[in-house]
MDTraj code that builds the backbone (N, CA, C; nanometers):
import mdtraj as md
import numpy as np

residues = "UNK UNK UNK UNK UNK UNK UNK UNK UNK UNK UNK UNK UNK UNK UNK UNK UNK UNK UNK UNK UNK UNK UNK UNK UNK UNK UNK UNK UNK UNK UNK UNK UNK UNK UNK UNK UNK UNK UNK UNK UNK UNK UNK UNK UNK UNK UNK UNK UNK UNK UNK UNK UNK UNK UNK UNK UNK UNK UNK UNK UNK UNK UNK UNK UNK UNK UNK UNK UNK UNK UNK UNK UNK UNK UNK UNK UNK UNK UNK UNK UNK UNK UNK UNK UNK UNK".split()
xyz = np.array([
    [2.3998, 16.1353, 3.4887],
    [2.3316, 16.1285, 3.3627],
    [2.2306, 16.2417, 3.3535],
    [2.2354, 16.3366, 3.2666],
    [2.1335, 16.4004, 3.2483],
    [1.9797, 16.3440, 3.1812],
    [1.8971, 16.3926, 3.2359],
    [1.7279, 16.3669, 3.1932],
    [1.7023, 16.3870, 3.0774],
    [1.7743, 16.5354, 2.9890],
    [1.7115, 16.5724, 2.8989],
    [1.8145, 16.5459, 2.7651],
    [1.7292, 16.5565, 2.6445],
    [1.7989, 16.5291, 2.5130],
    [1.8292, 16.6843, 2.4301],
    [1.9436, 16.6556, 2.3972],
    [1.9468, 16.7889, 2.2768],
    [1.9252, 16.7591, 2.1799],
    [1.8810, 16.7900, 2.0765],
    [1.8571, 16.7762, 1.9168],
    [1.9801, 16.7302, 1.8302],
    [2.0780, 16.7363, 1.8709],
    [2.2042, 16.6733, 1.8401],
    [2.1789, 16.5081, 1.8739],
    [2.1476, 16.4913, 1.9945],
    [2.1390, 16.3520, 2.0593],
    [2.0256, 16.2613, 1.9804],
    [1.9461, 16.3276, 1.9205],
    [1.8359, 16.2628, 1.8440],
    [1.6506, 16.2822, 1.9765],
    [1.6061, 16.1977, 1.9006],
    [1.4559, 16.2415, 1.9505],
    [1.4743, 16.1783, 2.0832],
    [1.3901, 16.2655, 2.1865],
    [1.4033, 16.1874, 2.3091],
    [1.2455, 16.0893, 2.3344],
    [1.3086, 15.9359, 2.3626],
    [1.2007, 15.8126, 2.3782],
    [1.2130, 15.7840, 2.5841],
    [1.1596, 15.8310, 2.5534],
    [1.1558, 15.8068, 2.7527],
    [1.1412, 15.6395, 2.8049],
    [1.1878, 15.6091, 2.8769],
    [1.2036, 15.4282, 2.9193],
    [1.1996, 15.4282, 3.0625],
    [1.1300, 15.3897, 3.1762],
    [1.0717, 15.3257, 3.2686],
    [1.1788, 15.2216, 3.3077],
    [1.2640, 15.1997, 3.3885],
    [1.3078, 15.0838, 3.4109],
    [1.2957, 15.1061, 3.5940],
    [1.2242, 14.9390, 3.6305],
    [1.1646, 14.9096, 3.7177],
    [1.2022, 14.7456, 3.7778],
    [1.1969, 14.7334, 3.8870],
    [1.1802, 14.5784, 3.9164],
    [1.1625, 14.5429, 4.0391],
    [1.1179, 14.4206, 4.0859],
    [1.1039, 14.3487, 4.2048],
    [1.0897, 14.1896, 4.1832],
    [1.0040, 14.1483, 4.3199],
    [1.0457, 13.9704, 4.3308],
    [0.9066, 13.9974, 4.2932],
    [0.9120, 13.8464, 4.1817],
    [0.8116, 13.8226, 4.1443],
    [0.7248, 13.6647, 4.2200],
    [0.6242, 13.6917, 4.2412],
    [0.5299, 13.5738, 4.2943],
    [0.5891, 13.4374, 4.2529],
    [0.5832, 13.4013, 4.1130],
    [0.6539, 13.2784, 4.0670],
    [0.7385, 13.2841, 3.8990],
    [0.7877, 13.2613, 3.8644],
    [0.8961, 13.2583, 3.7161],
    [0.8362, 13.2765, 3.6371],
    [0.6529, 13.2114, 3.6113],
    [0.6099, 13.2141, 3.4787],
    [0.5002, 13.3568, 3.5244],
    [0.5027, 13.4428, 3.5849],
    [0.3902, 13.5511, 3.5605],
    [0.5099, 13.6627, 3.5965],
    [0.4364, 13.7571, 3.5843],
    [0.4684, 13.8986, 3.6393],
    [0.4251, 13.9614, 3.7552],
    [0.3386, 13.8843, 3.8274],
    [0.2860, 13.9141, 3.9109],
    [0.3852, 13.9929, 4.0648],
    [0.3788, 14.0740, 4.1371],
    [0.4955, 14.0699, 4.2224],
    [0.4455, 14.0750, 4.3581],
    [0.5371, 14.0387, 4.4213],
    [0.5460, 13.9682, 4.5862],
    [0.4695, 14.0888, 4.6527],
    [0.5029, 14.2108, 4.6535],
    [0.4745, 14.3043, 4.7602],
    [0.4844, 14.4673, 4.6329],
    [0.3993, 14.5514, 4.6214],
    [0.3868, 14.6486, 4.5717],
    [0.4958, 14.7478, 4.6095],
    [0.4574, 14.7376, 4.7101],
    [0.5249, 14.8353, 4.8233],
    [0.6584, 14.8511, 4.7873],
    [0.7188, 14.7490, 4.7906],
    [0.8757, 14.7295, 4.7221],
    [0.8916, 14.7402, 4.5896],
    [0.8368, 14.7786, 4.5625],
    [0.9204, 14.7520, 4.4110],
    [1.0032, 14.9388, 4.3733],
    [1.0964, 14.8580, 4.3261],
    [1.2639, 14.9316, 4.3063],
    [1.2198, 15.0039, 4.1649],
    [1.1908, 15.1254, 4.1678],
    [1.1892, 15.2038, 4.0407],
    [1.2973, 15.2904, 4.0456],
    [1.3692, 15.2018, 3.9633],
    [1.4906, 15.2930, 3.9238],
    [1.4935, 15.3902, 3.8564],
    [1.4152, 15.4264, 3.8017],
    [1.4591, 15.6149, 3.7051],
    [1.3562, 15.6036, 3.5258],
    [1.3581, 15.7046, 3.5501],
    [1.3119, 15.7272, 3.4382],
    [1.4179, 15.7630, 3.3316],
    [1.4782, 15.7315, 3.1691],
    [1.5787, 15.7672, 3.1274],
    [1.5598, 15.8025, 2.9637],
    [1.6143, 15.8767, 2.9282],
    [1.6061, 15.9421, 2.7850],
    [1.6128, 15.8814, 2.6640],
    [1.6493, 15.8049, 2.6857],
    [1.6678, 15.6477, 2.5707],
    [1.6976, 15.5217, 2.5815],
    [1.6976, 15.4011, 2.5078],
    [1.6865, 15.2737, 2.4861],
    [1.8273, 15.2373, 2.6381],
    [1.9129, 15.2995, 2.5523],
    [2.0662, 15.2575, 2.5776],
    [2.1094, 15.3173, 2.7004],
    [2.0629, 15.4298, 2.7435],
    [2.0574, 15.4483, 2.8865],
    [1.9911, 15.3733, 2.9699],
    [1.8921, 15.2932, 2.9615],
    [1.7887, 15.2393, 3.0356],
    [1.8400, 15.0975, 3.0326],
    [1.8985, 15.0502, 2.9345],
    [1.9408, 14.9258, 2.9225],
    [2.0951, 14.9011, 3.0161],
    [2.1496, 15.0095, 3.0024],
    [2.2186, 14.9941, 3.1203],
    [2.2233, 15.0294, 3.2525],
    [2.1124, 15.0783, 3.2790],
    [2.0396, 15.0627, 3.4062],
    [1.9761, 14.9327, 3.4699],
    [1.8954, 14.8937, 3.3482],
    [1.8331, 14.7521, 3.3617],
    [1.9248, 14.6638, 3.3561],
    [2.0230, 14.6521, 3.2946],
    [2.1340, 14.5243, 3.3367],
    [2.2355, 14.5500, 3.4895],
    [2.2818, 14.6604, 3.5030],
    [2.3099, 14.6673, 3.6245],
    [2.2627, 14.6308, 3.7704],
    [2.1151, 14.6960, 3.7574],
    [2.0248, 14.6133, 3.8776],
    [2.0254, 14.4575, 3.8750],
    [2.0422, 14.3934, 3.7230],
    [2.0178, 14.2323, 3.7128],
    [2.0731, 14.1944, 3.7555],
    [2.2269, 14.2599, 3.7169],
    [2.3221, 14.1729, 3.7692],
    [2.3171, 14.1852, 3.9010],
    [2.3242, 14.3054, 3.9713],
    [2.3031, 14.3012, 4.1119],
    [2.2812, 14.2192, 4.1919],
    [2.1380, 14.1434, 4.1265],
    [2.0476, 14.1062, 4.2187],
    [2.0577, 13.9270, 4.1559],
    [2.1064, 13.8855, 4.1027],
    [2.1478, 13.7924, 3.9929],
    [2.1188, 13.6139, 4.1040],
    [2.1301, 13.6811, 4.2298],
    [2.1356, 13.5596, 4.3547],
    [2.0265, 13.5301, 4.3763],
    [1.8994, 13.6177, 4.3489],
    [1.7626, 13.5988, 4.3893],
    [1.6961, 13.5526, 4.2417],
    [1.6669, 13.4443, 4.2711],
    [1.5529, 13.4012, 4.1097],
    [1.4808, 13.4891, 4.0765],
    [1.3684, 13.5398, 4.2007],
    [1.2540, 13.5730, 4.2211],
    [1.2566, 13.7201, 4.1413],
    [1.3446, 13.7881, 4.1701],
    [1.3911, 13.9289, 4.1737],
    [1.3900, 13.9492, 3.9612],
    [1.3022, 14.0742, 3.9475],
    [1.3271, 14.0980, 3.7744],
    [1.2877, 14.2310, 3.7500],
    [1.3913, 14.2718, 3.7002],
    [1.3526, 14.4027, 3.6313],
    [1.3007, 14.4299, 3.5217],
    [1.2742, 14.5535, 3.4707],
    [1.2145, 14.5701, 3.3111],
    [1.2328, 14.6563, 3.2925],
    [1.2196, 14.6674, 3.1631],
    [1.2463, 14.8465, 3.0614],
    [1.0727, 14.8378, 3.0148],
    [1.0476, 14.9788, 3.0484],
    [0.8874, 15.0022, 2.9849],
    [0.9146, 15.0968, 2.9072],
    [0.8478, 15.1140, 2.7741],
    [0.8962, 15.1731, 2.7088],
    [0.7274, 15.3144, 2.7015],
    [0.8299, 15.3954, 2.7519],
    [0.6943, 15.5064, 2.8199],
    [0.6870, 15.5209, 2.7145],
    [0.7422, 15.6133, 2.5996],
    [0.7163, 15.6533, 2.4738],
    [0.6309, 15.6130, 2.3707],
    [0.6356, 15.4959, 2.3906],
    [0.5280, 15.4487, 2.2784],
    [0.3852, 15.4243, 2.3842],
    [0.3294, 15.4440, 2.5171],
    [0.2341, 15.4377, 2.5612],
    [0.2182, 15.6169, 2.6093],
    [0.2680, 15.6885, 2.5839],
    [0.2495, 15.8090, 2.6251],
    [0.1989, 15.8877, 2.4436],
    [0.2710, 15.8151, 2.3413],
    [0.2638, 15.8973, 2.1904],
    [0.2773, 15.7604, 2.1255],
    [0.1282, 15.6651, 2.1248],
    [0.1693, 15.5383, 2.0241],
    [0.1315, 15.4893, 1.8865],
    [0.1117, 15.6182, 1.7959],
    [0.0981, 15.6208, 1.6586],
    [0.2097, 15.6835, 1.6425],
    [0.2640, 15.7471, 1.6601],
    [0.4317, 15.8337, 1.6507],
    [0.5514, 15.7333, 1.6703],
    [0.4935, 15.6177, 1.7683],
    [0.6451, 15.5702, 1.7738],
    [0.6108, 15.3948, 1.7920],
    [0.5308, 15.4187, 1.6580],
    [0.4802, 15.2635, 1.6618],
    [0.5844, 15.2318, 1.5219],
    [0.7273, 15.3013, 1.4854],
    [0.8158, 15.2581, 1.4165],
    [0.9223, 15.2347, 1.4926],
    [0.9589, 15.2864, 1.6026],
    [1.0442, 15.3034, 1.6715],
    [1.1458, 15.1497, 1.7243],
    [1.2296, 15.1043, 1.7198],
    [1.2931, 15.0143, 1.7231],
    [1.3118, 14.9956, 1.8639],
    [1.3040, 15.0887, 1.9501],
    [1.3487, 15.0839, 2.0909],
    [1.2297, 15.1945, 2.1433],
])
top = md.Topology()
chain = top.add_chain()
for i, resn in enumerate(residues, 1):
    res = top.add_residue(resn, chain, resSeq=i)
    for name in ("N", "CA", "C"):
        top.add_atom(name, md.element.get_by_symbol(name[0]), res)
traj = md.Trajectory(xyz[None], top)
């Protein structure tokens, strides 16, 4: 997968997808820092989303275990992409 967007591809929204075992079901809190699985940084919604479901499923045996999509873009530029759908 390439990192970068061409102007053909549309605007590039950068996405964070990350995860580990979490302390208990109802927080976010996580088990050990140290571990946690940062999977990549990726150029849009739909790249990242299939990043983030792949690890899920992966890991699908462990309750504890959760990933996420952060959506860098709107915390890096968040009057610009406080329309943004993804």
């Amino acid at each position: 997968m390439s990192a970068t967007t061409t102007p053909a591809q549309g605007k590039q929204l950068l996405h964070l997808v990350f995860g580990g075992e979490l302390v208990d079901l109802d927080s976010v809190d996580f088990t050990d820092l140290s571990k946690l699985d940062i999977v990549g940084i990726f150029p849009n919604y739909a790249s990242a989303h299939t990043a983030w479901k792949a690890k899920a499923q992966a890991t699908v045996d462990n309750a504890h275990m959760r990933y996420f999509v952060v959506h860098l873009h709107r915390l890096l530029d968040p009057l610009t992409s406080a329309g943004d759908k993804h």
